[in-house]
C-alpha positions in Angstrom: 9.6 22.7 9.6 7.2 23.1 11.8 7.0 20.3 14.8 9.5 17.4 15.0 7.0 14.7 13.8 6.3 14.0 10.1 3.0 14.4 9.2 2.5 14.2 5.6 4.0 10.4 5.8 2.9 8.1 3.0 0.9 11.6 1.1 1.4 12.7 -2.5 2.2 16.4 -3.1 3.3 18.3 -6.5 4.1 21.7 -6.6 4.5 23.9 -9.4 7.4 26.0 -10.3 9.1 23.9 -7.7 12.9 24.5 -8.7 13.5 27.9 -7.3 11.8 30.8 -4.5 8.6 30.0 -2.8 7.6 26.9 -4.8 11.5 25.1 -4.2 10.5 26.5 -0.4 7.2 24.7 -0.4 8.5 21.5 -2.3 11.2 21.3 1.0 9.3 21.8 3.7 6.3 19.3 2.5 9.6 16.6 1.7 11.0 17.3 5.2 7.5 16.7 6.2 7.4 12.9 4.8 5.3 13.7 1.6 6.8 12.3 -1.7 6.7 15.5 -3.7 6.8 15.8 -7.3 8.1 19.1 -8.3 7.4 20.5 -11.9 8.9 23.4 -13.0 10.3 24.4 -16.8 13.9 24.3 -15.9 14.1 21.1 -14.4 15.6 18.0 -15.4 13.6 14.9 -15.2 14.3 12.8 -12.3 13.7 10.6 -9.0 15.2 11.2 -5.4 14.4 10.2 -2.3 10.5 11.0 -2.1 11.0 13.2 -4.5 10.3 13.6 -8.5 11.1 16.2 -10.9 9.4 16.3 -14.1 10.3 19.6 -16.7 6.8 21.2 -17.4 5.8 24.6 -18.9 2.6 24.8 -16.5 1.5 27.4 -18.9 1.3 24.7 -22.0 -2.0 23.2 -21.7 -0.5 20.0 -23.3 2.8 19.8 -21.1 0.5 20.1 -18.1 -2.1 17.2 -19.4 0.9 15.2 -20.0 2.5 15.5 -16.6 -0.1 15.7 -14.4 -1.4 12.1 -16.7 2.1 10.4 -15.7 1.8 11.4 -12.2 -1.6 9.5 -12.2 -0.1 7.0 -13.9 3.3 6.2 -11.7 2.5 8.1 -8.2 -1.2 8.0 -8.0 -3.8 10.9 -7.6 -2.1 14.2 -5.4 -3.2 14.4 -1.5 -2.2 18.1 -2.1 -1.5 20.2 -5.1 0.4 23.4 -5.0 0.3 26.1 -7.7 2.8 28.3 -7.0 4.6 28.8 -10.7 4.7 32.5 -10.9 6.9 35.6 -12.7 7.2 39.4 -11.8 7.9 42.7 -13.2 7.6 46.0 -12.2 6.3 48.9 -15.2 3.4 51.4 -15.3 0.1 50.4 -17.1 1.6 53.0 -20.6 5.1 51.5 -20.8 3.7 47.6 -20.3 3.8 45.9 -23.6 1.0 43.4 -24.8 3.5 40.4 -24.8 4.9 41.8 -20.9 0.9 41.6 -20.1 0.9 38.3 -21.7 3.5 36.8 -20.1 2.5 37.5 -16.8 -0.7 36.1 -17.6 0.3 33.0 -19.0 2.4 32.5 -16.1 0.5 33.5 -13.0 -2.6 33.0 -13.9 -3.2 30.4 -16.5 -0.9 27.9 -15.0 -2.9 28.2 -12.0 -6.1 27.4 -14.2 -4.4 24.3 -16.2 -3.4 22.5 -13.5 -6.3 23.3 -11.2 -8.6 21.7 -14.0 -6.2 18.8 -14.7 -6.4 17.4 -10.8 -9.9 18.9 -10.1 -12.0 15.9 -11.2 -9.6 13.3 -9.7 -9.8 15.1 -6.5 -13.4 15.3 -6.9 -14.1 11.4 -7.1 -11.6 10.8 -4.4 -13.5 13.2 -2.1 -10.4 14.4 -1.1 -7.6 16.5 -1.7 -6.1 20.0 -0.9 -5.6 22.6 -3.8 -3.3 25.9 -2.2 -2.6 28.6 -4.5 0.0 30.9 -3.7 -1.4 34.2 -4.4 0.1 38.1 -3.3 -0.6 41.3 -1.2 -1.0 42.3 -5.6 -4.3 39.5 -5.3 -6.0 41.9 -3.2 -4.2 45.6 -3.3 -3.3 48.1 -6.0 0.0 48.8 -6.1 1.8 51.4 -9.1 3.6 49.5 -11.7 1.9 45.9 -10.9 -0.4 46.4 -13.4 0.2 42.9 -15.4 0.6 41.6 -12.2 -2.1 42.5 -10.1 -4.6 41.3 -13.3 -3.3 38.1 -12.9 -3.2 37.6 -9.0 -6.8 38.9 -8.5 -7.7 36.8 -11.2 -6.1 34.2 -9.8 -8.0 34.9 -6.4 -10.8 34.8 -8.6 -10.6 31.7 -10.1 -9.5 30.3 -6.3 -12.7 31.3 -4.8 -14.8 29.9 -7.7 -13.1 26.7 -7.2 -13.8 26.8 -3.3 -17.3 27.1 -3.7 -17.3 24.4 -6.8 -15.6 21.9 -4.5 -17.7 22.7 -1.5 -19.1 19.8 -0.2 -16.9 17.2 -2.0 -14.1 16.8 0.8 -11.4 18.8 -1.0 -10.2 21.5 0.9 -8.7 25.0 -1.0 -6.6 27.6 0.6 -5.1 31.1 -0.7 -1.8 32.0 0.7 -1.7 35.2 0.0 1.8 36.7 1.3 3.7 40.2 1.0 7.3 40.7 -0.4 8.8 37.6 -0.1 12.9 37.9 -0.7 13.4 35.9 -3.9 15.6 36.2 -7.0 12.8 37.5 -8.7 13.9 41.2 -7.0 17.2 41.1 -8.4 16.0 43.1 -11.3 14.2 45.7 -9.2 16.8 46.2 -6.1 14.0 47.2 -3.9 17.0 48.6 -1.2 17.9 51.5 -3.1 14.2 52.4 -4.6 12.1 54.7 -2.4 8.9 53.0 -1.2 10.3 49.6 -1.3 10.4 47.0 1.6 13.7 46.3 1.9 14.7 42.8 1.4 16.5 42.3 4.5 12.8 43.0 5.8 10.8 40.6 3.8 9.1 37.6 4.5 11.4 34.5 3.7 10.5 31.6 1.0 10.4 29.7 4.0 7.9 31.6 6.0 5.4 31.4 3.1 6.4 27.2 2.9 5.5 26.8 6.3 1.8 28.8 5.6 1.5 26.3 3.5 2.7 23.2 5.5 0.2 24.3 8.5 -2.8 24.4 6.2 -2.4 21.4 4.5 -1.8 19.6 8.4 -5.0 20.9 10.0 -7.8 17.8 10.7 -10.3 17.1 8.4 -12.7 18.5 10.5 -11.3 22.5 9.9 -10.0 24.2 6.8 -7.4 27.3 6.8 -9.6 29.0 4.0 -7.4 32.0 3.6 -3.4 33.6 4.7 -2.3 36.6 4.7 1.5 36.9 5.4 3.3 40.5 5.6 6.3 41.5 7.1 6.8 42.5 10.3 9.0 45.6 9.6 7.4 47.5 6.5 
């Protein structure tokens, strides 16, 4: 974490696809930070720690999100900061993609982004105040073979960020893009990038935890400044 204080003392975070790489990362280091988080994610099981909350959500189910993000409202109170990070990965060219692969990945990284987004928008809104981050990728912003599926649904993502930004200008809600390069997560056990030519290699990426703390120094800045955009990428590529 970054600094010794804890600066996110008596704030209300939830973070989506909280129970494993960057968004367990992000969930962690906003906790350790003093925010009560409330971490959704499919695989959880519903629960209460100490400032913590896990509720089981398919974010790409516009009724399972409604539903959570409603009892949130209800028991916690509306979000100081809202983290969509839910996200899947796959590596194929455009020919041997199949529609349900393109779908998926879709559903997943890019409408999940949208549902919550427009479930905690207008509460944000009347508040006049808030920060949305959405975890995008090096994909939101560079073509890379066999990221087809992918890439549609980071830059639409991006997309869909930017709209929002200039939506909520004015309002007192802040948005940030964290847009980072390979990050070393389970999702490249599939793939093992160290023996496929071209490929960071993981001992090389960027950590969950470097990506968590992105996140931690945006959402800590004074009202007076916003951290509009990050790029992360390795050091070593």
């Amino acid at each position: 974490m970054i600094g010794a204080d804890l600066p996110l003392v008596g704030k209300l975070a939830l973070v989506t696809g909280a129970s494993r790489g960057i968004g367990l990362a992000v969930a962690e280091e906003l906790r350790a930070a003093g925010a009560h988080v409330v971490r959704l994610a499919r695989s959880l099981t519903a629960g209460t720690a100490e400032r913590q909350t896990d509720l089981p959500c398919d974010v790409a189910d516009a009724h399972q999100v409604d539903d959570a993000v409603r009892r949130v409202l209800t028991e916690r109170g509306v979000p100081d900061i809202v983290v969509n990070s839910a996200g899947t990965f796959f590596l194929k060219p455009v020919d041997q993609t199949t529609t349900a692969d393109f779908s998926q990945s879709i559903a997943v990284n890019l409408t999940a982004a949208f549902l919550v987004a427009r479930a905690v928008i207008p509460h944000l809104r009347t508040r006049r105040a808030g920060h949305l981050v959405t975890i995008g990728s090096l994909a939101d912003h560079v073509a890379l073979p066999g990221n087809a599926a992918y890439a549609a649904a980071k830059f639409g993502v991006r997309g869909i960020h930017e709209v929002i930004a200039v939506e909520l200008a004015g309002t007192g809600v802040r948005t940030t893009l964290v847009s980072p390069g390979p990050v070393d997560t389970e999702m490249w056990d599939p793939i093992d990038p160290d023996n496929q030519p071209g490929f960071t290699r993981r001992q090389d990426m960027l950590r969950a935890e470097d990506v968590a703390e992105a996140v931690l120094f945006a959402v800590t800045r004074p009202p007076r400044a916003v951290v509009t955009e990050i790029r992360l990428m390795p050091s070593r590529r």
